[in-house]
C-alpha positions as CSV (number, residue, x, y, z in Angstrom):
1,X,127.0,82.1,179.8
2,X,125.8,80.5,176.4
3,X,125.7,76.6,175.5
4,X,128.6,77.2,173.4
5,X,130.5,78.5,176.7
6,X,129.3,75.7,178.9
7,X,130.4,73.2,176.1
8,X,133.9,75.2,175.8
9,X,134.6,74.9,178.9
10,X,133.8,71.2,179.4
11,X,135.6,70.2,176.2
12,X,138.8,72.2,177.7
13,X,139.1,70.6,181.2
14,X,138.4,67.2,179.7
15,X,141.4,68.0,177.3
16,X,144.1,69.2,180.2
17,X,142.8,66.0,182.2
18,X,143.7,63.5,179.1
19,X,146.9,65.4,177.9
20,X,148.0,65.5,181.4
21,X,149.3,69.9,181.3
22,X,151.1,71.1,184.6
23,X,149.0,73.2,185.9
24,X,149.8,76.2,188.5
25,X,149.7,75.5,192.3
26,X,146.0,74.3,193.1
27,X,146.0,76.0,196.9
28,X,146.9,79.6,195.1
29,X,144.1,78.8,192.4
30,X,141.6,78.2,195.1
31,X,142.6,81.3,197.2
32,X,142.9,83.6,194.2
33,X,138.7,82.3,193.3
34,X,138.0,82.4,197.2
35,X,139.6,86.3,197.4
36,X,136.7,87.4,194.5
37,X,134.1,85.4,196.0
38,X,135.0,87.7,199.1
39,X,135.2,91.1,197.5
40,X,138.2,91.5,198.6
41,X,140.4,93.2,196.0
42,X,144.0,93.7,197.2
43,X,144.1,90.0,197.8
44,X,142.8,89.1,194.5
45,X,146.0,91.5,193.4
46,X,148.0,89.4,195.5
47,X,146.8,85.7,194.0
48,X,146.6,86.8,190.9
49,X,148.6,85.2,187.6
50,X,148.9,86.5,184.1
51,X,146.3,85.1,181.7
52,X,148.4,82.3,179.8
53,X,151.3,82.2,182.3
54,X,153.2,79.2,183.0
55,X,151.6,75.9,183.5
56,X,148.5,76.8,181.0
57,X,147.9,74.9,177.8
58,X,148.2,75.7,174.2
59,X,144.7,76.2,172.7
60,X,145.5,77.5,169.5
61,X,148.7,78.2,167.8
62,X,147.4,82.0,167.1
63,X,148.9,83.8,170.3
64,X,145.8,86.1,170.5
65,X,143.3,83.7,169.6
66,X,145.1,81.5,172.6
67,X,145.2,84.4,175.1
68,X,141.0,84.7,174.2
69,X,140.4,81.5,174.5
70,X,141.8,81.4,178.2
71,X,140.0,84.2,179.0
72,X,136.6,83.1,178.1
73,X,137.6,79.5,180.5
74,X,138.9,82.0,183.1
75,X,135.6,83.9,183.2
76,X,133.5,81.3,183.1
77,X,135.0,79.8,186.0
78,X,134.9,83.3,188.2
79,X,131.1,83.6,187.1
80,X,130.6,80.0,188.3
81,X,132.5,80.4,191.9
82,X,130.5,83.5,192.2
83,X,127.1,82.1,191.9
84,X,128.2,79.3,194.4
85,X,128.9,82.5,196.7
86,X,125.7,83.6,196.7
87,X,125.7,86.3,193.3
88,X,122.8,85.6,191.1
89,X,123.1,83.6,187.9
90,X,121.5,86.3,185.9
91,X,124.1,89.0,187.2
92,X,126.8,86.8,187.2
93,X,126.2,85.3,183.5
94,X,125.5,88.7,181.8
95,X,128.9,89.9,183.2
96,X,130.4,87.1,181.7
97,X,128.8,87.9,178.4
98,X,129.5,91.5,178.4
99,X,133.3,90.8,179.1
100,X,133.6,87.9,176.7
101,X,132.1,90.3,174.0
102,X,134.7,92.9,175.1
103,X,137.6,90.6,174.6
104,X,136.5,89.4,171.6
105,X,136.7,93.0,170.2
106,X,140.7,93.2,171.3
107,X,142.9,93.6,168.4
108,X,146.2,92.7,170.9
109,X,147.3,90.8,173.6
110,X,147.8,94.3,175.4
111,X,144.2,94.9,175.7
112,X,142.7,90.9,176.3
113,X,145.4,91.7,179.4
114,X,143.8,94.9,180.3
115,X,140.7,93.5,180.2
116,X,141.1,90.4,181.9
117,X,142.0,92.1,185.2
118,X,139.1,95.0,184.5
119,X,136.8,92.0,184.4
120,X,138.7,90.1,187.8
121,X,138.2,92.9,189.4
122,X,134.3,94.1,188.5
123,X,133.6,90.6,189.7
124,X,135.6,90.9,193.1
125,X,133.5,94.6,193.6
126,X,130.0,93.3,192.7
127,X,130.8,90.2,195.0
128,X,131.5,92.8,197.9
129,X,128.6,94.5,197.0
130,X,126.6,91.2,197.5
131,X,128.1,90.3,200.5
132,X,127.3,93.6,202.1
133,X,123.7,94.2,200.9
134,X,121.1,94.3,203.5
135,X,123.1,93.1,206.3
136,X,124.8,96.8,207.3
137,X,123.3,100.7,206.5
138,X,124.9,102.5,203.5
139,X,127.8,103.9,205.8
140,X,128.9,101.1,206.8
141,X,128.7,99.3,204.1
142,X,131.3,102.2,202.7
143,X,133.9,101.9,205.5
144,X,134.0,98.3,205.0
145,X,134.7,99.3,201.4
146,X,137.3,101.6,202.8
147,X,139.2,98.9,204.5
148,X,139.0,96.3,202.3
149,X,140.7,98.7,199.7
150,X,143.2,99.9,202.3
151,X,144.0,97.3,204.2
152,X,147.7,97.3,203.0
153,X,147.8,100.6,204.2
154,X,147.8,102.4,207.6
155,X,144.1,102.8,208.0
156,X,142.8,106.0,210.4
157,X,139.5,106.4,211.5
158,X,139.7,109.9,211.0
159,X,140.5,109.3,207.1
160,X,137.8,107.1,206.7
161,X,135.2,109.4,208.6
162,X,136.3,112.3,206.2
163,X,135.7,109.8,203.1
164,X,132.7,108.9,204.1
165,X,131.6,113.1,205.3
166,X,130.9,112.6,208.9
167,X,132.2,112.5,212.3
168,X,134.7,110.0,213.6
169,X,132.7,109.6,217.0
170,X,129.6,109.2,214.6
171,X,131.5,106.2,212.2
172,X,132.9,104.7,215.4
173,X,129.4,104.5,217.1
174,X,127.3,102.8,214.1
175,X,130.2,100.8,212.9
176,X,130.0,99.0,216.4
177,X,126.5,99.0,216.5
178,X,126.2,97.4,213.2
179,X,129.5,95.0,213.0
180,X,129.0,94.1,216.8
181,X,133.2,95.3,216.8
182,X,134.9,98.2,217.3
183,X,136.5,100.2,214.1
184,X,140.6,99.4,214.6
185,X,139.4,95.8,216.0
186,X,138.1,95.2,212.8
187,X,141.0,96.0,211.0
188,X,143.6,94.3,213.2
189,X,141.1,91.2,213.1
190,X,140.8,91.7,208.8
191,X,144.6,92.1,208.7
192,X,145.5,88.8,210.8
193,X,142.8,86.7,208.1
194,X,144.4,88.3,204.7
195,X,148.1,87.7,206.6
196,X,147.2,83.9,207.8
197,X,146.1,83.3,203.4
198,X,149.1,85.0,202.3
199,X,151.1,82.4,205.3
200,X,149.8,79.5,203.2
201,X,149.7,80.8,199.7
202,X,152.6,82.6,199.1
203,X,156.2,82.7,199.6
204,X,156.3,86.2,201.7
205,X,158.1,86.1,205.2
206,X,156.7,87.4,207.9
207,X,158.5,90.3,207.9
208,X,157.2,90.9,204.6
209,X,154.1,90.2,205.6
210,X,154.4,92.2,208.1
211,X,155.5,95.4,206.5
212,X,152.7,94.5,203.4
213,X,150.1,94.8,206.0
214,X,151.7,98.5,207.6
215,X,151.8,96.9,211.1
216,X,154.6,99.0,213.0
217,X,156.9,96.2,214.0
218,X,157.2,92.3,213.4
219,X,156.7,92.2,217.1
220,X,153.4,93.9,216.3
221,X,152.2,91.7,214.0
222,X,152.7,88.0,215.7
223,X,151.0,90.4,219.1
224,X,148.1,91.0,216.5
225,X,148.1,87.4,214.3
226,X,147.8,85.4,217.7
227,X,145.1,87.3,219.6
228,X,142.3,86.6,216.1
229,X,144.4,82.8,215.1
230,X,145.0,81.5,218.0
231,X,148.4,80.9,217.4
232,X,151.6,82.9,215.6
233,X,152.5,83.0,212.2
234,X,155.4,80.5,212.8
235,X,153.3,78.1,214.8
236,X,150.3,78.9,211.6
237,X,153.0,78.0,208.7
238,X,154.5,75.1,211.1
239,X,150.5,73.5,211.5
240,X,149.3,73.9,207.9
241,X,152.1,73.5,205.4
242,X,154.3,71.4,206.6
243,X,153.5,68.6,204.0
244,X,151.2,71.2,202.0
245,X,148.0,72.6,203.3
246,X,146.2,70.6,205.9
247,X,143.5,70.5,208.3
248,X,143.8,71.3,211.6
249,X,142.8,67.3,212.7
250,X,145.7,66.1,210.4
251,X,148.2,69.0,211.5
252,X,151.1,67.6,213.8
């Protein structure tokens, strides 16, 4: 990111501070940044808010040149909770420029859109990749891949093992070798985590919940959620947001 960017970007925050803008819910804005700087990408889908949606400020009275504007803040502030997660600057600024450049090039709202989310979501991959690097062998790093881009589905070792072009005993043996836990005890242990964010930053029911995560009852899913939390939804939602988020010292 360029001086210019940097300076942008100050100027901005400075100006929503003094003029005082409703801005949306901070908790959702750190979960949607903390669900890129995870690499996980259904959960970024979840967070997510159009670019110039309610609660942003009026940069310029050009609707395009408004919706561009926002864009270069928003990216700029993905590239900078990325580096804090451990991406490089280098990688993580030249994104930046190469989807700034790309916006500027938009001749329509349509397509700074369209980009926006191609650039949310090259950032939420890459940060996966990081994550993942040297820590687990190229197959595992792919079923971890798998799941994270399934985990709102039913997830089957067998399916995974044929994506990935070897045996189910095979993906079940290294992937517990490697992750130190079993294949469906990862996933029942990656659902509970994505279900206890969506708990506090969203307005889903557990039932919802629930059925979002493909568990096969309700009953299912509080059986799952307490054995990795500790405790059920209910008893989750009851702890944290009573009065808004809290810690667990403050919590009643």
């Amino acid at each position: 990111m360029n001086d210019h960017s940097e300076k942008y970007v100050a100027d901005h925050l400075f100006s929503q501070r003094e003029e005082d803008f409703e801005h949306a819910s901070f908790d959702r804005e750190i979960a949607f940044y903390d669900s890129i700087c995870s690499g996980n990408i259904e959960l970024v889908r979840v967070f997510s808010t159009p670019l110039c949606g309610e609660g942003y400020g009026i940069l310029s009275e050009d609707p395009l040149r408004n919706l561009k504007y926002h864009y270069v803040i928003s990216t700029a502030l993905i590239a900078r909770f990325c580096v804090n997660s451990g991406m490089t600057p280098e990688e993580a600024y030249n994104l930046s420029d190469i989807y700034i450049m790309k916006a500027d090039k938009c001749k329509t709202e349509a397509e700074v859109h369209a980009t926006h989310t191609e650039m949310i979501e090259s950032y939420t991959r890459n940060m996966r990749r990081v994550l993942n690097s040297g820590i687990y062998s190229k197959q595992v790093v792919k079923a971890l891949d798998y799941i994270s881009d399934h985990l709102h589905s039913r997830i089957m070792i067998n399916d995974a093992a044929e994506y990935l072009q070897i045996s189910p005993a095979h993906l079940s043996r290294i992937f517990k070798a490697e992750t130190g836990i079993p294949f469906s005890s990862y996933i029942s242990k990656a659902k509970a985590e994505e279900a206890a964010k969506l708990l506090l930053f969203s307005e889903y029911t557990d039932l919802e919940i629930s059925n979002l995560f493909c568990f096969s009852s309700q009953s299912h899913f509080i059986t799952v959620f307490k054995k990795y939390i500790g405790v059920t939804p209910k008893e989750y939602k009851k702890r944290y947001k009573l009065h808004g988020l809290k810690s667990e010292e403050e919590a009643p």
